[in-house]
C-alpha positions in Angstrom: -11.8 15.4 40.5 -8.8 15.3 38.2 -9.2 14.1 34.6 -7.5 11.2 33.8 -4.7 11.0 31.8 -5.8 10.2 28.5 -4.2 7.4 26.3 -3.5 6.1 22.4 -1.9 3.7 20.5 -0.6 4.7 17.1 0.4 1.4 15.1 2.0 0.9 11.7 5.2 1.7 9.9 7.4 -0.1 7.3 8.4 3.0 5.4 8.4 6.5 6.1 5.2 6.8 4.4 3.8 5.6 7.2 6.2 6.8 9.9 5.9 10.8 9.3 2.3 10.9 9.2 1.9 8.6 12.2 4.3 11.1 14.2 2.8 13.8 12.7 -0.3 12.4 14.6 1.2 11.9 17.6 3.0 15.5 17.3 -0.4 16.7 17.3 -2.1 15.1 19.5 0.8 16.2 22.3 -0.1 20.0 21.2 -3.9 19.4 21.9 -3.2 17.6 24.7 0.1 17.7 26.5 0.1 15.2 29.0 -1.3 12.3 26.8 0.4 9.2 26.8 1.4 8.0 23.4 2.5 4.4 22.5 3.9 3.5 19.0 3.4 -0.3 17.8 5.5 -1.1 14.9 7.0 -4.3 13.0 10.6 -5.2 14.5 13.5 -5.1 11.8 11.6 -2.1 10.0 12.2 1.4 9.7 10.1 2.8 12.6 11.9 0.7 15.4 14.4 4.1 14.7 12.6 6.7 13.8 9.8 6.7 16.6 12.5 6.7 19.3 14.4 8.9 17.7 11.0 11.7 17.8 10.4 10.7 21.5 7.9 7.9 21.8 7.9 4.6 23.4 7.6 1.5 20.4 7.6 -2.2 20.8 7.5 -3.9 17.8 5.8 -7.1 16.1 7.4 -10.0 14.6 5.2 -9.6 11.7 5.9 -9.7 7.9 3.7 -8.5 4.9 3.1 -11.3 2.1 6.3 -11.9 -0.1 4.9 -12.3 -3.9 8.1 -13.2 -5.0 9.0 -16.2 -3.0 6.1 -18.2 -1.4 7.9 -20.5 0.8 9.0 -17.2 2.7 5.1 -16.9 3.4 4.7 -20.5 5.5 5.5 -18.9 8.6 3.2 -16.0 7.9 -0.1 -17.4 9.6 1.5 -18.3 12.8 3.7 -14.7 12.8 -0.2 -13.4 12.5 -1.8 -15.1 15.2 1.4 -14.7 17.4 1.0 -10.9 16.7 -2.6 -10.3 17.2 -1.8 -12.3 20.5 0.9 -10.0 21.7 -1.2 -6.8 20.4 -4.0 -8.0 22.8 -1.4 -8.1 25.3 0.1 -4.9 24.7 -3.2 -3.4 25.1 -4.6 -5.0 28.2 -1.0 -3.8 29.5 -1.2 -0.6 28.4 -5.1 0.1 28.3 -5.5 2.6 25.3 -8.8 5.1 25.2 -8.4 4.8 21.9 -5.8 3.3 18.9 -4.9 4.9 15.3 -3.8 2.7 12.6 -1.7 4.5 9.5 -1.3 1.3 7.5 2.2 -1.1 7.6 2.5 -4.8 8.3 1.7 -4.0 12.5 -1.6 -2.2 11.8 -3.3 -5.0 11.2 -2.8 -7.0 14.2 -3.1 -4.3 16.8 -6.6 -2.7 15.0 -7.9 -6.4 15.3 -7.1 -6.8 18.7 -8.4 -3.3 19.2 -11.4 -4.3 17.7 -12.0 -7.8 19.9 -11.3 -5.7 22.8 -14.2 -2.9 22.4 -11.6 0.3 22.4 -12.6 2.2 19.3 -10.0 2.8 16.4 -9.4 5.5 13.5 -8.0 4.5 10.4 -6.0 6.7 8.6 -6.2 5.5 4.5 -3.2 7.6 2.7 -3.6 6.2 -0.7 -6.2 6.5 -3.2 -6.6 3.1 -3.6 -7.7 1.3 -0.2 -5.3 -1.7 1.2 -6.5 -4.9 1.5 -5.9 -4.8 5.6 -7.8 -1.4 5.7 -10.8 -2.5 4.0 -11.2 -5.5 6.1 -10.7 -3.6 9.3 -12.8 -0.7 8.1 -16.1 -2.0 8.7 -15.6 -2.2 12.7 -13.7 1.6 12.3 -15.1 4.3 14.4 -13.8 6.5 11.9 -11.5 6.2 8.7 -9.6 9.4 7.7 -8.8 9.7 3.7 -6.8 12.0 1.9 -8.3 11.2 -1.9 -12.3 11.7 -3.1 -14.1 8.4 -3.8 -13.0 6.8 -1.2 -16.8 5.3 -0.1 -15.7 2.8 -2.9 -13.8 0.6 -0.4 -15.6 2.1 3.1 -18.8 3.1 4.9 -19.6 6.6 3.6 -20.5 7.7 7.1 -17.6 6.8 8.8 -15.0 8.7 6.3 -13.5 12.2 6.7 -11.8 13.5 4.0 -8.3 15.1 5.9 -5.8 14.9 3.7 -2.3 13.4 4.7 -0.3 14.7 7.7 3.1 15.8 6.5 6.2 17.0 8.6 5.9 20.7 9.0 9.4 21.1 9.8 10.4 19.3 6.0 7.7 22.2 3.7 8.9 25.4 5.4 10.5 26.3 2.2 9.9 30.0 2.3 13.1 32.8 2.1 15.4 29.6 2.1 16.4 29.3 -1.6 19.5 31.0 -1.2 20.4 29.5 1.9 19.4 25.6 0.8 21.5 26.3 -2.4 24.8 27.6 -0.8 24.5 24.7 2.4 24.0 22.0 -0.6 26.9 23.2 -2.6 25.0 24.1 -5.4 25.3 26.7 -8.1 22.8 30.1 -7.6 22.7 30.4 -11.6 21.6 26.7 -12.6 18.0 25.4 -12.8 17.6 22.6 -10.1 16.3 19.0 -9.9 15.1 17.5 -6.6 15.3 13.4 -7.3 14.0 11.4 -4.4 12.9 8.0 -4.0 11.4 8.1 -0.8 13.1 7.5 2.5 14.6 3.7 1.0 15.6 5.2 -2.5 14.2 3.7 -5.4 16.2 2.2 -8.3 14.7 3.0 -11.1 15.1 6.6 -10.4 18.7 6.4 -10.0 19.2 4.3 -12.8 17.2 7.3 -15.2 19.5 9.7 -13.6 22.6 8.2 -14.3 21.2 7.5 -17.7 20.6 10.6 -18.3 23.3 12.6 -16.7 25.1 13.9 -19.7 22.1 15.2 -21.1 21.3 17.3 -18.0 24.8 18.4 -17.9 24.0 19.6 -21.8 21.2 21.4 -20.6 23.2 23.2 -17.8 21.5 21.7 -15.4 22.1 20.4 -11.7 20.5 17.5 -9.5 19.8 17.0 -6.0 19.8 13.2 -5.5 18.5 11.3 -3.1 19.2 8.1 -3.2 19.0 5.8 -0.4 21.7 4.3 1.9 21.0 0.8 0.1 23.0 2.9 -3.2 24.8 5.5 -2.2 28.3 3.9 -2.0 27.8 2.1 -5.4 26.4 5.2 -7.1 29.6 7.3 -5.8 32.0 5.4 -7.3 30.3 5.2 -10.7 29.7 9.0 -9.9 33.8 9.7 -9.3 34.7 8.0 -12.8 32.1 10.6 -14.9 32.8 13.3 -12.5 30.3 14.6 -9.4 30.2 17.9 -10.8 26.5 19.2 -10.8 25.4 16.2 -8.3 24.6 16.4 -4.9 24.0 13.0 -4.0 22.3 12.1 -0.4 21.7 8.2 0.5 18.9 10.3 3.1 17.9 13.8 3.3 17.6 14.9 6.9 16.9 18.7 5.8 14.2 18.0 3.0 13.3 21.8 3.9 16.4 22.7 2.1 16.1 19.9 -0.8 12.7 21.2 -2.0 13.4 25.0 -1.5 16.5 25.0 -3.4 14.1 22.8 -6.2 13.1 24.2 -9.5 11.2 20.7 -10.6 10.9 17.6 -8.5 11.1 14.1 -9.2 9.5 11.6 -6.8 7.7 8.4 -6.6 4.2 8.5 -5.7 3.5 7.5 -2.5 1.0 9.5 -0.4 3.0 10.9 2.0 5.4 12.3 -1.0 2.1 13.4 -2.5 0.9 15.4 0.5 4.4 16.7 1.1 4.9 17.9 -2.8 1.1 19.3 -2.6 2.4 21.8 0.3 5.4 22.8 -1.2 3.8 23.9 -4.7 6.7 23.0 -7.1 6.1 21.7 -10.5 6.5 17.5 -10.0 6.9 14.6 -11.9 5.8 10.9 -10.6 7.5 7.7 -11.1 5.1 5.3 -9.5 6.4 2.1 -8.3 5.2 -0.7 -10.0 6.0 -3.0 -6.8 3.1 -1.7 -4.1 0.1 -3.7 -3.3 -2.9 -2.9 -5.8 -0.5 -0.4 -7.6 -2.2 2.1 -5.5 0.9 4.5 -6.6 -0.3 5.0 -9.8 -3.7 5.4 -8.6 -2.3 8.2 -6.8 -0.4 9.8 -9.2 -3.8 9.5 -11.7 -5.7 11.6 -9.5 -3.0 14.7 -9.5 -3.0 14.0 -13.3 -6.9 14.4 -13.6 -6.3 17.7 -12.1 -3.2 18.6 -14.1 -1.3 19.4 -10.8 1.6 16.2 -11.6 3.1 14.8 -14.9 3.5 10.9 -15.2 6.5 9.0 -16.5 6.1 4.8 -16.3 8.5 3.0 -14.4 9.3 1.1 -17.1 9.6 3.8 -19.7 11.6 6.2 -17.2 15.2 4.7 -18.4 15.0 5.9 -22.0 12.5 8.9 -21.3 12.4 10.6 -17.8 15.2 12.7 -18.2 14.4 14.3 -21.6 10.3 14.6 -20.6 12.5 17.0 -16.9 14.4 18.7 -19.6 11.3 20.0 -21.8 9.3 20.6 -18.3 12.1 23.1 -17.0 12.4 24.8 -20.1 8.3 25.4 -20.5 8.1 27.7 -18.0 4.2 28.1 -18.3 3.8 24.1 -17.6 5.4 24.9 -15.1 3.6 27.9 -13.9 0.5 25.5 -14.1 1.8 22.5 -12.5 2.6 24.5 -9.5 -0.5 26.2 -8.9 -2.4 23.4 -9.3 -0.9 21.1 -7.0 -0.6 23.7 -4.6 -4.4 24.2 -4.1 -4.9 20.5 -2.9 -2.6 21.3 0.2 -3.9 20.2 3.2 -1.7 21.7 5.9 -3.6 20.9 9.0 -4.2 17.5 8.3 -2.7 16.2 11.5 -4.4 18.3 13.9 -7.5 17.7 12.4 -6.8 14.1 13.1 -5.8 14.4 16.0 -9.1 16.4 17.1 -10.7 13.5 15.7 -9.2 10.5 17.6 -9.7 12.4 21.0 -13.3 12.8 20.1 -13.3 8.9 20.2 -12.3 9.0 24.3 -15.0 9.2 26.7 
């Protein structure tokens, strides 16, 4: 008798965070298991209505919306959107009837793992931050397993149901190795000059970009170039002020499609501290600096930047402080040479390359 085809839903999104490791999942569970059927359930208007398609899977998306803290009569419509989602996510999984469903966090995880839940088809979790999201602890009690990436995480779930994985990162984006020469010359960068990788994560973050431009002349001073990523949202305003000081010694990217290239052409990166950058900076092994964003539920960004810290594999600058001081505390990193030594050694040991297949392993362990 032939084996059925096995099936999953992945669900979440809302910012690349979310997206990579989800396909990275799903990646992985195609290697293990080729003819598996994969389904992608998202939030419509976000990121991942894109990027899913654009890897190859099916999504349908979720007129759902996370809680706006800055304007409360956007959130009146918010418990109806909720039980019209979790009503469409039972739907979508009577119609498609999943063996089994992942959830990687976003506004659409919380929905579908309900309905999941209601419906008796067991569900992993996948927890990226240090710090447990509100959604995730709620759901994690009727979990079948929850896969973390951080220690301590039987604060906020039942010891016995937690693996500690790590995140799943893109392969393709930390094969780094031999391409230094080759990243520098595609990027238009100088072979001679000491190199800054600035990213704000797949949306760009402004505070970033305003402590670059703030600090341009002094990296200039120190004969020093930047790779800037930006995000789409600034790129055309940050060109123009660009063009009147002069682009020499900037790359600027509104998205970096090659992030291969970006960190193997880096000397010392910049990033915020989300967990997917996290997992992603681990593997490459370069000496970092974290900007956490202050604007993230729970501040779970600086949670994850403090446990790097702890283990002197990151250095911290304060969103708030990162104007007047990030780009002097980058100067004095690049010029210590045995911080940086450190830095990079240390962050390298708490790689976790296989993350996703070891997930993966895990979620088809949950089909009969």
């Amino acid at each position: 008798m032939e084996n059925k085809t096995k099936r999953v839903i992945i669900s979440g999104g809302g910012t690349g965070g979310h997206i990579f490791p989800a396909i990275a999942i799903a990646n992985a569970l195609k290697r293990l298991e080729p003819k598996i059927e994969i389904l992608f359930v998202g939030a419509n208007g976000r990121m991942e209505m894109d990027k899913v398609p654009a890897a190859g899977y099916k999504i349908i998306g979720l007129d759902i919306q996370g809680i706006n803290r800055k304007s409360l009569l956007k959130n009146i419509l918010l418990p109806f959107k909720l039980w019209k989602s979790v009503q469409r996510a039972r739907t979508i999984i009577k119609n498609f009837r999943p063996d089994a469903v992942v959830g990687v966090g976003g506004y659409a995880s919380g929905p579908l793992l309900h309905a999941a839940g209601r419906l008796g088809i067991p569900y992993l979790i996948q927890e990226q931050n240090s710090y447990a999201g509100i959604t995730n602890k709620k759901l994690g009690g009727k979990a079948a397993k929850i896969s973390v990436a951080f220690e301590g995480m039987d604060r906020f779930f039942p010891k016995e149901k937690l693996l500690v994985t790590g995140n799943p990162i893109r392969r393709d984006a930390v094969d780094i190795q031999g391409k230094e020469f080759e990243a520098k010359a595609l990027l238009g960068l100088d072979h001679d000059k000491k190199t800054i990788l600035v990213t704000g994560g797949s949306l760009g973050a402004k505070t970033l970009n305003d402590s670059i431009l703030a600090g341009l002349q002094k990296m200039r001073a120190a004969n020093l170039q930047v790779i800037w990523q930006c995000g789409s949202y600034y790129y055309e305003q940050l060109q123009v002020l660009l063009q009147e000081v002069g682009m020499e010694d900037v790359c600027l990217k509104p998205f970096l499609h090659r992030m291969d290239l970006a960190y193997a052409a880096a000397d010392v990166i910049v990033a915020r501290a989300g967990a997917g950058t996290i997992a992603e900076l681990c593997a490459v092994g370069k000496p970092v600096i974290l900007v956490p964003s202050p604007n993230v539920a729970e501040d779970h960004q600086t949670k994850n930047a403090l446990a790097l810290i702890k283990k002197h594999a990151a250095l911290m600058v304060e969103d708030h402080q990162a104007r007047e001081t990030l780009m002097d505390e980058l100067i004095a990193l690049i010029k210590d040479r045995e911080q940086c030594k450190v830095l990079a050694a240390h962050i390298k040991q708490l790689a976790k390359m296989d993350a996703d297949e070891v997930i993966a392993r895990e979620v088809l362990k949950l089909i009969p």
